[in-house]
C-alpha positions as MATLAB code, in Angstrom:
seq = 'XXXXXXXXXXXXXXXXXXXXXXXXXXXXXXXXXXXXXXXXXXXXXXXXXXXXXXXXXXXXXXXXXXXXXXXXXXXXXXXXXXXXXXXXXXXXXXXXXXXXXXXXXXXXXXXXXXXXXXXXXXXXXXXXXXXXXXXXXXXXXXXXXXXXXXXXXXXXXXXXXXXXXXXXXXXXXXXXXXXXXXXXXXXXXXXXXXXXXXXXXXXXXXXXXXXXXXXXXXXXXXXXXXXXXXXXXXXXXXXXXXXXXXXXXXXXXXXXXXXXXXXXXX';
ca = [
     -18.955   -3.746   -2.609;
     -16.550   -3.078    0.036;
     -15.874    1.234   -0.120;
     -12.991    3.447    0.194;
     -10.757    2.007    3.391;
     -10.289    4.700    6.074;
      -6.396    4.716    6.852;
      -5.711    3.764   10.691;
      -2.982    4.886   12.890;
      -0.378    2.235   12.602;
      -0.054    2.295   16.718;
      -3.233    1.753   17.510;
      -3.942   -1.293   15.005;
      -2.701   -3.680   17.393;
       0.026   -5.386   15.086;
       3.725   -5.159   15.948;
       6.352   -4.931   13.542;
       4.921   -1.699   11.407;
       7.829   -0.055    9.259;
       5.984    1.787    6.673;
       2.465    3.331    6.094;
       1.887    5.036    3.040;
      -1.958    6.716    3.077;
      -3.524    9.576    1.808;
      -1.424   13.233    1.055;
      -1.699   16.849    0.371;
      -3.064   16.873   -3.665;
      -1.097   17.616   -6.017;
       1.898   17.044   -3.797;
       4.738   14.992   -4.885;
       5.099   12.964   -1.893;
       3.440    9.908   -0.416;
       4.064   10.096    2.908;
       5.007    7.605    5.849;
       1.828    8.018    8.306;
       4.275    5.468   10.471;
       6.642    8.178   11.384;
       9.130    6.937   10.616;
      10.097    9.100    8.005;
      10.433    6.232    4.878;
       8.427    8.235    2.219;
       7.707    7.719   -1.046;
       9.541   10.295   -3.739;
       7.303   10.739   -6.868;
       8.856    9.270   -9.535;
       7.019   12.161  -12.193;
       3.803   13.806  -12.374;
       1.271   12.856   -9.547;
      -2.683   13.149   -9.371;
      -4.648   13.042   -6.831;
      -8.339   12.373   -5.665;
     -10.589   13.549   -2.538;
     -13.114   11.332   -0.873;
     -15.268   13.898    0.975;
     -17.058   11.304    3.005;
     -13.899   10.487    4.429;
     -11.793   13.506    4.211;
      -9.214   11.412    2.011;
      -7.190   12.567   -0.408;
      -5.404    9.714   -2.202;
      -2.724    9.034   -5.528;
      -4.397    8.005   -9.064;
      -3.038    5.699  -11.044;
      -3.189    5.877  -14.671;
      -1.529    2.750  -16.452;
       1.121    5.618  -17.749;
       4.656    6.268  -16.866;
       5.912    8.438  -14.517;
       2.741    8.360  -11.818;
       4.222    6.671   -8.981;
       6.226    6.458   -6.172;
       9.487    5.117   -4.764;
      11.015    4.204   -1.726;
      14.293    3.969   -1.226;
      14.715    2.869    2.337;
      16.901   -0.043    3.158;
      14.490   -1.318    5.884;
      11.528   -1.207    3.246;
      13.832   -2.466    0.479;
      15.581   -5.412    1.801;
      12.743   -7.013    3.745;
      12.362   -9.753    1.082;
      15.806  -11.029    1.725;
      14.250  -12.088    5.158;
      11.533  -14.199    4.133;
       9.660  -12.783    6.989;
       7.873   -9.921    6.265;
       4.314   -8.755    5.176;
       2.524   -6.516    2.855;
      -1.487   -5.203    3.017;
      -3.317   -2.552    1.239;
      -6.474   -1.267   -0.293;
      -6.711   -1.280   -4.339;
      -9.640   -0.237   -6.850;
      -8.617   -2.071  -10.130;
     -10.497    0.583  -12.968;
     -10.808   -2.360  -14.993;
      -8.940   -6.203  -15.418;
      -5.939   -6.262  -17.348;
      -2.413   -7.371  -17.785;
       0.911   -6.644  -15.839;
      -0.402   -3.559  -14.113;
       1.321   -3.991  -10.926;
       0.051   -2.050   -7.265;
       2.961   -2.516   -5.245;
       6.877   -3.863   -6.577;
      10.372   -4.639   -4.759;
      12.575   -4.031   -7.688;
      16.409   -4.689   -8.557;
      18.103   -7.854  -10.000;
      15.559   -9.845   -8.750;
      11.471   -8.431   -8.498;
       8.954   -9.447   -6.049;
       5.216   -8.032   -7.913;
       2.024   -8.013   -6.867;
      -0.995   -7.561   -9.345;
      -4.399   -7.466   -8.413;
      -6.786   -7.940  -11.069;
      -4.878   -9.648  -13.082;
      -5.505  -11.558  -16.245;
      -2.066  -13.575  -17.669;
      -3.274  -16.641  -17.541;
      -7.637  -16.060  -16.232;
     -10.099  -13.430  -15.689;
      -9.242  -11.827  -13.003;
      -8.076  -12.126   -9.697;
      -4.238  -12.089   -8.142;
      -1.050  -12.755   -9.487;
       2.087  -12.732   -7.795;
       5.531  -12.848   -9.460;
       8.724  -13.329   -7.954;
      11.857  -13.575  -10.287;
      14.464  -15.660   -8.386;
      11.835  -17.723   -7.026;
      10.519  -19.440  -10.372;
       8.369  -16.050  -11.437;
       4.591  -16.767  -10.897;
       4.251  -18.577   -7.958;
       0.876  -16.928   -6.583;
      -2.117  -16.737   -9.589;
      -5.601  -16.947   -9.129;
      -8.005  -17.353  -11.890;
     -10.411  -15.724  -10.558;
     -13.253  -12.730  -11.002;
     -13.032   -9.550  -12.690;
     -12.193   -6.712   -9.513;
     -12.731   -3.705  -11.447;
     -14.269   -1.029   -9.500;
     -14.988   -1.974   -6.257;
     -12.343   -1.492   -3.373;
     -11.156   -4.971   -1.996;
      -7.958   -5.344    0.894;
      -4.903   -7.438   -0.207;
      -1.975   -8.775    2.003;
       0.723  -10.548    1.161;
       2.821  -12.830    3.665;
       5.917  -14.353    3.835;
       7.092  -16.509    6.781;
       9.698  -19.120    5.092;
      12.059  -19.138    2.201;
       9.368  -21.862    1.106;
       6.320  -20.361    2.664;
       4.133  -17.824    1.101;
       0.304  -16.702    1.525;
      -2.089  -14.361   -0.799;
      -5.079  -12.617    1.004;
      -8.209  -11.194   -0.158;
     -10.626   -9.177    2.426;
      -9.116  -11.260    5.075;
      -9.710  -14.843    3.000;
      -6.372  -16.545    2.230;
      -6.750  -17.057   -1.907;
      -3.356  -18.735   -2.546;
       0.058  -20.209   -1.231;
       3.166  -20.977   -2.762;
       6.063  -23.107   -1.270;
       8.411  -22.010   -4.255;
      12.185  -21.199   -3.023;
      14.950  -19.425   -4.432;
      18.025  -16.763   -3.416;
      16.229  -13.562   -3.210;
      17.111  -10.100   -4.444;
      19.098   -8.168   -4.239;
      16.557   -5.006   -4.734;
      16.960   -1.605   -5.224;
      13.869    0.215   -4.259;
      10.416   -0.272   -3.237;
       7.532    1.053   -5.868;
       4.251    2.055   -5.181;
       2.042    2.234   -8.342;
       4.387    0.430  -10.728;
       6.497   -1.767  -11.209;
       9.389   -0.337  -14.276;
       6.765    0.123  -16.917;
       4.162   -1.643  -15.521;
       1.682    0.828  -13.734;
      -1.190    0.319  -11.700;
      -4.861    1.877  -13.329;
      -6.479    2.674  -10.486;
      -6.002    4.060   -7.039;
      -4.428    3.117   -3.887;
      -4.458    3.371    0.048;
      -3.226    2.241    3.500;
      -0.197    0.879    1.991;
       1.581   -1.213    5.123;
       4.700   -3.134    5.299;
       5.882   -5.038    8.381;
       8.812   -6.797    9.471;
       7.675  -10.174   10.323;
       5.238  -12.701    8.707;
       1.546  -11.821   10.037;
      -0.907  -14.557   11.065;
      -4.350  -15.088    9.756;
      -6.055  -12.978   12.815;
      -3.614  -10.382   12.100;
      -4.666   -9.774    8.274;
      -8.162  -10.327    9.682;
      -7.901   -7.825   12.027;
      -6.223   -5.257   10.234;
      -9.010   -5.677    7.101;
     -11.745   -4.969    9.847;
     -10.158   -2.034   11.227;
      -9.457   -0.137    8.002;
     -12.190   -1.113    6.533;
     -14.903    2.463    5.826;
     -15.576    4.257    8.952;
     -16.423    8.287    8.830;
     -13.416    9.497   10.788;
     -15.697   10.607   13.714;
     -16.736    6.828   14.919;
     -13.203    6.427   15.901;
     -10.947    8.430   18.524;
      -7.435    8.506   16.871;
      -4.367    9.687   18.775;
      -2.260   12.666   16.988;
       0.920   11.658   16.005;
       3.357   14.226   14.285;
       4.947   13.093   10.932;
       6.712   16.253    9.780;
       7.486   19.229   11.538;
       4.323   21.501   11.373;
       4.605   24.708    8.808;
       1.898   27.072    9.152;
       1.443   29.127    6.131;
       0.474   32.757    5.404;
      -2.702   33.333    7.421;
      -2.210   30.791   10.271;
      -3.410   27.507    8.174;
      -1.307   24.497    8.982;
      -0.575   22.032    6.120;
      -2.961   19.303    7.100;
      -0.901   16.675    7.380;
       1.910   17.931    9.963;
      -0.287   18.008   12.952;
      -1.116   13.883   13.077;
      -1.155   12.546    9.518;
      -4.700   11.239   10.090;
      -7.390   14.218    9.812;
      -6.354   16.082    6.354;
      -8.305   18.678    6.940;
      -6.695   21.996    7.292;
      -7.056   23.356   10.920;
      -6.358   27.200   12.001;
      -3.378   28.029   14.992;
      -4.345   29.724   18.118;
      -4.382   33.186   18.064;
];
């Protein structure tokens, strides 16, 4: 069983095109936020609910399968990268159990691009991908229950015709269906309209450009578990720090990476 991911500074991945990182957050807040810096985070769409992962120090959203327990992105770089049909999508996903039309990750609008792990429409288990104005499901493997155990999934497109599924790095499906995308509206993470994800979610990455199969290789390996000590990470600033009464600083405006609270200088 492959464990909770530990979330890796976009930078220092070693994959160009990076426009969004959505990781682990302050609990109980109501925002996901971009670890990217770029500023393209996710606005709760209701009530949120987080969990902590002391091994790693991570604190990360909880899906239920109920409305109103995810989050949206509105950002037109995020939102219209479909139209390109060069873009790509990884992240980590514990399914609580197999079931139907509970979606991780969603570009929404007239048209819907959907991605469902542990899905079981038409098998088992496995992934299912649905994209409207291309034909609907063009990506669904019947394959094995994936409740409970972490697993990485990516999602590549690199043509209008061209389109690649991965699991922990394997490719598990392609699809050379065509169509005239979107237009979308917003980006989802946790849902998809009513459609919400049971289970939880973390290092949530969109780029701009197809990735190769070293790429999604690479970036499995590198988020894979690791303790945040075995690797030196470079602080970044995401939001402008706030330190609050007593001289704590929220734990995520000094580098996004570490979410443990830390104490100013006197």
């Amino acid at each position: 069983m492959i464990r909770q991911p530990f979330i890796l500074d976009g930078r220092r991945s070693g994959v160009r095109g990076l426009v969004g990182l959505w990781g682990p957050g302050p609990a109980g807040g109501g925002t996901l936020f971009d670890m990217s810096g770029m500023g393209r985070h996710g606005a709760t769409a209701g009530t949120t609910e987080w969990a902590a992962d002391g091994e790693r120090r991570a604190i990360i959203p909880v899906f239920d399968g109920t409305l109103n327990r995810h989050f949206v992105v509105s950002d037109p770089t995020i939102r219209d990268l479909p139209l390109t049909y060069n873009f790509a999508v990884c992240f980590w996903c514990l399914r609580d159990n197999v079931g139907t039309e509970h979606a991780a990750l969603a570009w929404s609008g007239t048209d819907d691009l959907l991605i469902y792990p542990n899905d079981n429409v038409e098998g088992s288990g496995g992934t299912r991908v649905y994209w409207r104005d291309l034909g609907g499901t063009i990506i669904n493997e019947t394959g094995p229950d994936l409740s409970v155990e972490w697993h990485h999934h990516a999602w590549v497109s690199s043509a209008s015709n061209a389109h690649r599924s991965y699991r922990d790095g394997v490719s598990i499906g392609t699809s050379g269906a065509s169509g005239t995308a979107g237009p979308f509206s917003e980006f989802q993470i946790g849902t998809f309209d009513t459609q919400e994800l049971e289970g939880r979610l973390n290092d949530v990455r969109v780029y701009n450009r197809a990735l190769s199969v070293a790429e999604i290789q690479h970036i499995f390996q590198k988020t894979r578990a690791v303790p945040y000590s075995d690797i030196a990470m470079q602080p970044r600033q995401v939001f402008k720090a706030a330190a609050a009464p007593g001289g704590t600083v929220n734990p995520f405006s000094m580098g996004a990476i570490n979410p443990l609270c830390g104490k100013l200088a006197s």
